[in-house]
C-alpha positions in Angstrom: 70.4 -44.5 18.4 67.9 -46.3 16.3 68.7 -49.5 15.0 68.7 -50.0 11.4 66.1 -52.6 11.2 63.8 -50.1 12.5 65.3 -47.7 10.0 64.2 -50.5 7.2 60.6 -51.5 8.6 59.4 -47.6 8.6 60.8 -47.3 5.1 59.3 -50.1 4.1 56.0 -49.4 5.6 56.3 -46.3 4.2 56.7 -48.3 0.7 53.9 -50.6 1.1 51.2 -48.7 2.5 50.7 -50.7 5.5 52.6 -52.6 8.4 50.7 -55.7 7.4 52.6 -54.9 4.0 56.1 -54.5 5.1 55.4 -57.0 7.6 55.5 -59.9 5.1 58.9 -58.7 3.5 60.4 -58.6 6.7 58.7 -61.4 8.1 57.2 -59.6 11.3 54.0 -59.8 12.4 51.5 -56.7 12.3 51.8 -56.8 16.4 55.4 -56.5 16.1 56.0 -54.2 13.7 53.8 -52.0 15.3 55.9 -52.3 18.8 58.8 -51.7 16.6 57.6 -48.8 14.9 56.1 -47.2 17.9 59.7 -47.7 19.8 61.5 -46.0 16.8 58.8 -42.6 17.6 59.6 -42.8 21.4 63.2 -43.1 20.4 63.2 -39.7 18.0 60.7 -38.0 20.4 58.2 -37.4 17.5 55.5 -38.8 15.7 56.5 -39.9 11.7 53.6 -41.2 11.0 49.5 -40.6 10.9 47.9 -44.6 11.0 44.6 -45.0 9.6 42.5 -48.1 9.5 43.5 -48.4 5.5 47.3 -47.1 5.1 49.8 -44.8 6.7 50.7 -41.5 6.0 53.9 -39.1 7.1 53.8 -36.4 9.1 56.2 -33.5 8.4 58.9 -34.9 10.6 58.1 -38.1 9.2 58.7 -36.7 5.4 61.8 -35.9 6.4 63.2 -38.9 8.2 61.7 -41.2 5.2 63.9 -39.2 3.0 67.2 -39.4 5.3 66.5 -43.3 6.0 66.9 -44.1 2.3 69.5 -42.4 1.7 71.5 -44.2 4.9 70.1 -47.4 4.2 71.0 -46.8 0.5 74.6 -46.0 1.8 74.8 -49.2 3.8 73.2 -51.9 0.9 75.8 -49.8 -1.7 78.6 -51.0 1.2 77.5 -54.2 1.4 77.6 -54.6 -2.3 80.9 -53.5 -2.5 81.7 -56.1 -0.3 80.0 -59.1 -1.5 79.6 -58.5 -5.5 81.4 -55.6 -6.2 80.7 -51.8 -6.0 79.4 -51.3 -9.9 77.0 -54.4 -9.1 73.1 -53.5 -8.8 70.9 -55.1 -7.0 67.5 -55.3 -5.1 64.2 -52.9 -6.3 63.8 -50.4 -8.1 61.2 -48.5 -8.8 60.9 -45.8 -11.4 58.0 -43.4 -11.9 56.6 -42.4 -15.9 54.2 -40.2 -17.6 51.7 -42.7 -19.9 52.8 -42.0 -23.2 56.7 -41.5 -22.7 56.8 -44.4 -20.6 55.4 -46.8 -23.1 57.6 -45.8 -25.8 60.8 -45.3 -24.4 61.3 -46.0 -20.9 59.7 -49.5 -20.9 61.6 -50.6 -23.4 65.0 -49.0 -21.5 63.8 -50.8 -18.4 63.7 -54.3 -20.7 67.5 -53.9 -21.8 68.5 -52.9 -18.3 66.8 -55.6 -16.7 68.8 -58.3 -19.0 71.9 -56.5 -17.9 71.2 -56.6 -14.2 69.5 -59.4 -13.8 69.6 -59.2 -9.7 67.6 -56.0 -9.9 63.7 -56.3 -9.5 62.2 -52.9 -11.5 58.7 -51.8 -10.6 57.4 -49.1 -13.5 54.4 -47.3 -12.4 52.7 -44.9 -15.3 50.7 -42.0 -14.7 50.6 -39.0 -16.4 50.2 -37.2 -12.7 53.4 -35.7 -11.0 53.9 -37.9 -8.1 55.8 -37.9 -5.0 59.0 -39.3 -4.8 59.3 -39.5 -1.1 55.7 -40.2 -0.4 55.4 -43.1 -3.5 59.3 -44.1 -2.2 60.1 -44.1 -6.0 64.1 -44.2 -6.5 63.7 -41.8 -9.7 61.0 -40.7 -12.0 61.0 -39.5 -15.6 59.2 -36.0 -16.3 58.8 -33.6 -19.1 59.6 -30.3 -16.9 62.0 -29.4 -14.3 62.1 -30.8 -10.9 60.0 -28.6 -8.3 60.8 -30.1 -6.0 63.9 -28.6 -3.6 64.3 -32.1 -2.3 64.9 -33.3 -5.6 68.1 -33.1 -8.5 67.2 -33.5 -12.4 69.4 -34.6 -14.9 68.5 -33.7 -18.3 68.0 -36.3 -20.9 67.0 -35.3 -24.1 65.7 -31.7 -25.2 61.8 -31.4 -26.0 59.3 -29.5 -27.6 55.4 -29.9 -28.0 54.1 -30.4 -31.2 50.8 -29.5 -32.8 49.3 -32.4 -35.4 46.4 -34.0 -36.7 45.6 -37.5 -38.8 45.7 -36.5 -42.7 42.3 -37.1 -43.3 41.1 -34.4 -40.6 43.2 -32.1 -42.3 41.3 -32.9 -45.4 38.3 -32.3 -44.0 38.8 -29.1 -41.5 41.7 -27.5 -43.6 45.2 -27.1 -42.5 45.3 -24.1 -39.6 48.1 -21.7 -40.8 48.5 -19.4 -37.8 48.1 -20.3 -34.1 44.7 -17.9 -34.5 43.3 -20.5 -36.9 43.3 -23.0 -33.9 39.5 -21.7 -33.0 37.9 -22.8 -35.3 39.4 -26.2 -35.4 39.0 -29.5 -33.1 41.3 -29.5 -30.9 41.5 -32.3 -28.2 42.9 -30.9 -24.7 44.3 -33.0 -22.2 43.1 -31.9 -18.5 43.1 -32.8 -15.0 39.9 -31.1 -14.2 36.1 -31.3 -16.6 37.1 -27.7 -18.3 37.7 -28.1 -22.2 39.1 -24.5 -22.3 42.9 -24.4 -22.0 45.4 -21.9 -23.5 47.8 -23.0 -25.7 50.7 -20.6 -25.9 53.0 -20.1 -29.1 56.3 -18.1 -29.8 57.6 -17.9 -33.4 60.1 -20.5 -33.8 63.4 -20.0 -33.7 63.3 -16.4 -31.8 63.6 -16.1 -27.8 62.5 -12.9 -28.3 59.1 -13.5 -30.2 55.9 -11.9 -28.9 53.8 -15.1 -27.4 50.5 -15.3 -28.5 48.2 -17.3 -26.3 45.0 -19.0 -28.3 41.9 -20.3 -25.8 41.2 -23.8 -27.1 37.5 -25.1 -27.0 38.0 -28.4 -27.2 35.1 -31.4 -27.5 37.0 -33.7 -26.6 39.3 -34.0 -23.0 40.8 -36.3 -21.4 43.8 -36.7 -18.7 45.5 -39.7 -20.3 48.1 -38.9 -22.6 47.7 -42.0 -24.3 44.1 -41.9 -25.1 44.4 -37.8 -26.5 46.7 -39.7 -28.8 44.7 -42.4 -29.9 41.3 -39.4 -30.7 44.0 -37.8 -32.8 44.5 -41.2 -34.6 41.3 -41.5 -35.3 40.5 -37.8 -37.0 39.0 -36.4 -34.2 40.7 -33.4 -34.1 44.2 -31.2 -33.5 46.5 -32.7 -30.5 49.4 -31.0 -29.3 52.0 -33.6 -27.8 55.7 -34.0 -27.0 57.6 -34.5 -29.9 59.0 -38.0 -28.3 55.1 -39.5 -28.1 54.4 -38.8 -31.2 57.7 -39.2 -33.2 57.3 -42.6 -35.0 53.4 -41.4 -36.5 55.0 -38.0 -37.8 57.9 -40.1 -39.5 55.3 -42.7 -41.0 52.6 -39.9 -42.0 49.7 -41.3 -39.6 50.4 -37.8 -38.0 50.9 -34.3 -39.8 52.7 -31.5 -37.9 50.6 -27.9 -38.3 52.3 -24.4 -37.3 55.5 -25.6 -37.8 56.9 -22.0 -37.6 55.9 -22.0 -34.2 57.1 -23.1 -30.9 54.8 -24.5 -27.9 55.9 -24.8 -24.2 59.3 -26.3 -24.7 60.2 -28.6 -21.7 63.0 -31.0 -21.5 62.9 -34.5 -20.6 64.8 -35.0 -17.3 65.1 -37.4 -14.9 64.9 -36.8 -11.0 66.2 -38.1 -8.1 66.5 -37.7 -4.5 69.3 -35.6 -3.5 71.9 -37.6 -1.7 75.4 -37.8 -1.8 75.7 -41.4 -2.6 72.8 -43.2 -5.1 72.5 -46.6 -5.3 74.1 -48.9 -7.8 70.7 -49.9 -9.2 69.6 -46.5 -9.5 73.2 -44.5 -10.5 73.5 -47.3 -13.5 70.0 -46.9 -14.5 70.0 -43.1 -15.0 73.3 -44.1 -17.0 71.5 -46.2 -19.0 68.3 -43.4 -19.7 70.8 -40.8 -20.5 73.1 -42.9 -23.2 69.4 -44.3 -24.9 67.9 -40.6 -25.1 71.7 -39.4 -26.5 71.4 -42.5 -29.3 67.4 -41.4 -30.1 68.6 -37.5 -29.9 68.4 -37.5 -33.9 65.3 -39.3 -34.7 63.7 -37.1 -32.7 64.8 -33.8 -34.2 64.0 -35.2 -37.8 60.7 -36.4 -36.6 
């Protein structure tokens, strides 16, 4: 059966990037840690990882045992706990994954209280406005506007959502206010996209009706970007028409350096939820943050709606 230091450095590895990586939190040398992960393959019978000269990589099989080694070594450091400091104590890393804007606003200063409260738990925030991989990036949770796609994966709603159309008062004053989602053509509008296309469709129901005929509008916009942040910053400035989650652009719209446009309309509703690996047993660290996301979106539920 393979022992559970093994278990640890492939995780780690995993982690890191590299053996040289997880080598220097374990305190094994590259050499051995090699050895150690090769006699944890001959063990199972299969290759779990693809070594280059820069990083590693999982194969299949290797996606799989990544995910089933957290969630056994999670087991045993949540016994250990339970042991030493108590079971409702959290301790060691955790790291959380954020789109751009969202993160800055609300989770980073979530992760601040939470770190005061816990202060044995080391949090690592990464923000990108790309979906990543849980298993691959070995994130414990990540914070998404969407549901989880992921099979592997179980989302706990936090707050509901919906994406906004607005614009900085003085382009207003100069372009005109657009009063149908039609209008939006012969507007500004600045797109965020992964790929150099500046036409997107922006898809609106009437709001407050399930039922509504969508109308889809093909935006030509001058100005794109794949950074949440920076779409924001354009719309700041005049540049043009932005359409954003109501939570990344709530404190402008309630201090009028934002105006919301086609209010009597709806755009690509998606709730804010959290996701996680699916295992039977989560971590302190992890179970008491997710507590803590869901009890700061619950208290910011109302600001939201009136922004």
């Amino acid at each position: 059966m393979p022992d559970l230091a093994d278990m640890k450095l492939f995780v780690q590895a995993i982690s890191a990037g590299s053996l040289s990586a997880a080598g220097r939190e374990l305190g094994f040398s590259p050499a051995v840690g090699s050895k150690r992960l090769a006699r944890l393959e001959a063990q199972l019978g299969t290759r779990l990882v693809q070594r280059t000269s820069r990083r590693l990589s999982l194969t299949a099989e290797g996606a799989v045992y990544f995910e089933r080694c957290q969630a056994i070594l999670a087991d045993v450091e949540e016994a250990e706990a339970a042991l030493t400091q108590g079971r409702h104590d959290a301790q060691g890393l955790l790291r959380v994954s954020s789109p751009v804007a969202l993160g800055r606003r609300w989770i980073g200063p979530a992760i601040a209280r939470y770190a005061a409260q816990h202060p044995q738990v080391v949090v690592h925030l990464s923000l990108s406005d790309a979906v990543v991989d849980l298993v691959e990036g070995g994130f414990d949770c990540a914070v998404r506007i969407g549901g989880a796609e992921d099979s592997r994966l179980v989302a706990r709603q936090l707050a509901e959502n919906r994406r906004v159309v607005c614009a900085a008062p003085d382009y207003l004053e100069r372009r005109g206010v657009p009063r149908s989602p039609a209008d939006l053509t012969q507007h500004d509008c600045i797109v965020m996209s992964r790929n150099a296309s500046a036409n997107v469709d922006w898809v609106f129901q009437p709001a407050g009706s399930a039922s509504g005929r969508a109308v889809s509008v093909r935006i030509n916009g001058r100005l794109v970007t794949d950074n949440g942040e920076q779409a924001h910053d354009w719309a700041l400035a005049g540049l043009g028409l932005v359409r954003r989650s109501v939570w990344d652009v709530a404190a402008e719209l309630a201090d009028g350096r934002l105006v919301e446009v086609l209010a009597d309309w709806t755009s690509d509703n998606a709730p804010i939820q959290v996701v996680f690996a699916s295992r039977r047993f989560l971590p302190a660290r992890t179970r008491l943050f997710i507590d803590a996301l869901v009890a700061q979106f619950g208290q910011a539920r109302l600001s939201s709606r009136d922004g």
